[in-house]
N, C-alpha and C positions, 0 to 999 in steps of 0.2 A: 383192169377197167380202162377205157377209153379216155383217155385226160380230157377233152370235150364234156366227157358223163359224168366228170369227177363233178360231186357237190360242192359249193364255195365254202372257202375256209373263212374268209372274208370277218365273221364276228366269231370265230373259233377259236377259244383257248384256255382248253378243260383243266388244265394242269397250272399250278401256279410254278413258284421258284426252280430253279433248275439245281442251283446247288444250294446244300448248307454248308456244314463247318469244311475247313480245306480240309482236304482228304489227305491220307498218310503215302508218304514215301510207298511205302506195300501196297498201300492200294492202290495205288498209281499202276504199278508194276502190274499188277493184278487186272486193271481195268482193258492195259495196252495188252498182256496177254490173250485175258480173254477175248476179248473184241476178234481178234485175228481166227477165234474159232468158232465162238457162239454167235457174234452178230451177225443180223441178215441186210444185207446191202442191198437196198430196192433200186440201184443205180439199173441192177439186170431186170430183167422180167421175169415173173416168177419161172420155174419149172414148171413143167408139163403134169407132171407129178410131183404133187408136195411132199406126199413120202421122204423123195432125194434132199428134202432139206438134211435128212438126221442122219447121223450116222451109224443109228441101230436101226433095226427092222421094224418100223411104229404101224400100227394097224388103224388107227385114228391119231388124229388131231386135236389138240385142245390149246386155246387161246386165252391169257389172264392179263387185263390190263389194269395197271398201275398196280405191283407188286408191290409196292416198299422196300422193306427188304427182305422181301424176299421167302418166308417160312413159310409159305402153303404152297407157293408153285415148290420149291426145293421136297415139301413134303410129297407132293403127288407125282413130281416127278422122279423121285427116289422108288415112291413106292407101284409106281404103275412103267416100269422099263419098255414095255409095247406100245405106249402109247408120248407120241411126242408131245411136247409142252413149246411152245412159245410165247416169253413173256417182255412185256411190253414196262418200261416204265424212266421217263424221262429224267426223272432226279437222278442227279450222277451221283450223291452218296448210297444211294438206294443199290445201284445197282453194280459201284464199288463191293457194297456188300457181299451182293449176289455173287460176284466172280472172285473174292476171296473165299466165298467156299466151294464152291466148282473146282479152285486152282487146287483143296485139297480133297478133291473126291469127286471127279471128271463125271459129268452126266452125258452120254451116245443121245443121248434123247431131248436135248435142249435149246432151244436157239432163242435169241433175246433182238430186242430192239430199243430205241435208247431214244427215241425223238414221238414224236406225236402221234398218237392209236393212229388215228383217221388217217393216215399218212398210207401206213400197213394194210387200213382194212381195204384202201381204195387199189393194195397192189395184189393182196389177195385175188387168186379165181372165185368163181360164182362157185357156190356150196362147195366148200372145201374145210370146212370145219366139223367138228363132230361136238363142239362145245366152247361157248365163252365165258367167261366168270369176270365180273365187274365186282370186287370186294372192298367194299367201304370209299369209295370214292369221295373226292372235294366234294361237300354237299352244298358249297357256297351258299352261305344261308342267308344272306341280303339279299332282297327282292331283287337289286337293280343287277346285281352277279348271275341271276338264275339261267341266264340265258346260257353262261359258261358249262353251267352240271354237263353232265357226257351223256347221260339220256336225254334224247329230244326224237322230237320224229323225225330229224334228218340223217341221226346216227344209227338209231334204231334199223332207218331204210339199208344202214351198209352194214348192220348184222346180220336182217334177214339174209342181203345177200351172198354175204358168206356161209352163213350156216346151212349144213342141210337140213332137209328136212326129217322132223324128230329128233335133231340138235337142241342142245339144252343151253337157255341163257341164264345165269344163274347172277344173281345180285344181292349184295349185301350192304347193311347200312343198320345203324344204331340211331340214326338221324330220323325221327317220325316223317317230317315232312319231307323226306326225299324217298322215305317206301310208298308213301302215299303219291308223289307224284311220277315216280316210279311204273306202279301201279296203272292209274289214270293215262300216263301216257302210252303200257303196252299194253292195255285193255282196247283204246282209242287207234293205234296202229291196226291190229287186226292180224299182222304175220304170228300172233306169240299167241298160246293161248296156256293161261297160267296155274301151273299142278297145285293147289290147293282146296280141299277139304272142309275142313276144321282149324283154329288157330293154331294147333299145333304142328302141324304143317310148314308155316311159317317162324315159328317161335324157338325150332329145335335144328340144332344146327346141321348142316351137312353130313353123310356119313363119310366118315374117316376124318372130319375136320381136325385138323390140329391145333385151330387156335391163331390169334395172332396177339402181337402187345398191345396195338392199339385196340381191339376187342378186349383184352383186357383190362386195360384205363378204362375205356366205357364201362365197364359192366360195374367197376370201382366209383365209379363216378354216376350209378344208378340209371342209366341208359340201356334199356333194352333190348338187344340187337333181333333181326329181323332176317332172315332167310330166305331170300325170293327165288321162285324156279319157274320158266315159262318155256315151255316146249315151241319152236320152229313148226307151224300147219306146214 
């Protein structure tokens, strides 16, 4: 994208802390490892073909922002090798994590980034994605924070335009008030138009999900989790 077109970051800042506890001597090691192979450096301009990001043969793209640490991008990209994964998530113990397990069981199929989505999505080509997955994001539940949540309609605009069409954006949240606004805002956009039915639809998790720990504190702590899927027109 054109740095002129880029959207102003100006009241942007979806992610809170950068780090928590110091991280371990290993994961140090780990982090400086990885980086030298997973991470994507937007200093260049993307390729012409994103394919060339991976170093296996990937047939599609899929994009997860703010992993944690880590166990559903590690699970999908374990288990889907043709298809590359890049994942996004600025906490640097988060993503410590992430590269102490890569360092024992190398993913062809992976590439990560380490600073702010919008940064990525603005370096992105126009439909270049085959899918993004926003899973449990800051639901910043103070009214005067809401403007931070990562859905709005000006983020929305740099999914549509990454994703192709019949790209799937997929969202998750335990948070009521942020399926609902969720909702409202990709109803109100018009790019997305949202695969659901029946409540169950929403209510039943993803196939092949594996789970994360914080979906399971929520479910512990009586919180409903929600499963949103909105198809790319």
């Amino acid at each position: 994208m054109d740095p002129k077109d880029r959207p102003s970051r100006a009241t942007e800042a979806f992610f809170g802390r950068r780090r928590g506890k110091t991280i371990r001597p290993q994961q140090a090691a780990a982090l400086e490892s990885g980086f030298s192979t997973y991470r994507l450096d937007l200093a260049a301009g993307p390729p012409a073909e994103l394919r060339s990001l991976f170093e296996a043969d990937v047939r599609a793209i899929h994009l997860e922002i703010g992993f944690g640490g880590g166990e559903h991008l590690l699970h999908r990209a374990t288990a889907a090798p043709e298809t590359g994964f890049v994942g996004v998530e600025p906490f640097v113990n988060g993503m410590a994590k992430l590269m102490m397990a890569v360092m024992k069981r190398p993913l062809a199929n992976l590439r990560v980034y380490d600073d702010d989505a919008t940064r990525l999505l603005d370096w992105l080509p126009q439909a270049s994605l085959d899918g993004i997955d926003l899973l449990y994001p800051d639901p910043w539940p103070k009214k005067k924070h809401w403007k931070r949540r990562f859905v709005s309609p000006v983020n929305l605009d740099r999914l549509a335009r990454v994703l192709k069409s019949g790209g799937k954006f997929r969202f998750a949240s335990d948070i009521d008030s942020y399926v609902n606004w969720t909702l409202l805002h990709c109803r109100a956009h018009g790019a997305f138009a949202w695969q659901a039915e029946e409540a169950a639809d929403w209510q039943r998790p993803y196939e092949g999900w594996p789970g994360t720990r914080y979906e399971a504190k929520a479910i512990r702590e009586g919180r409903r989790p929600a499963y949103l899927t909105f198809v790319r027109r």
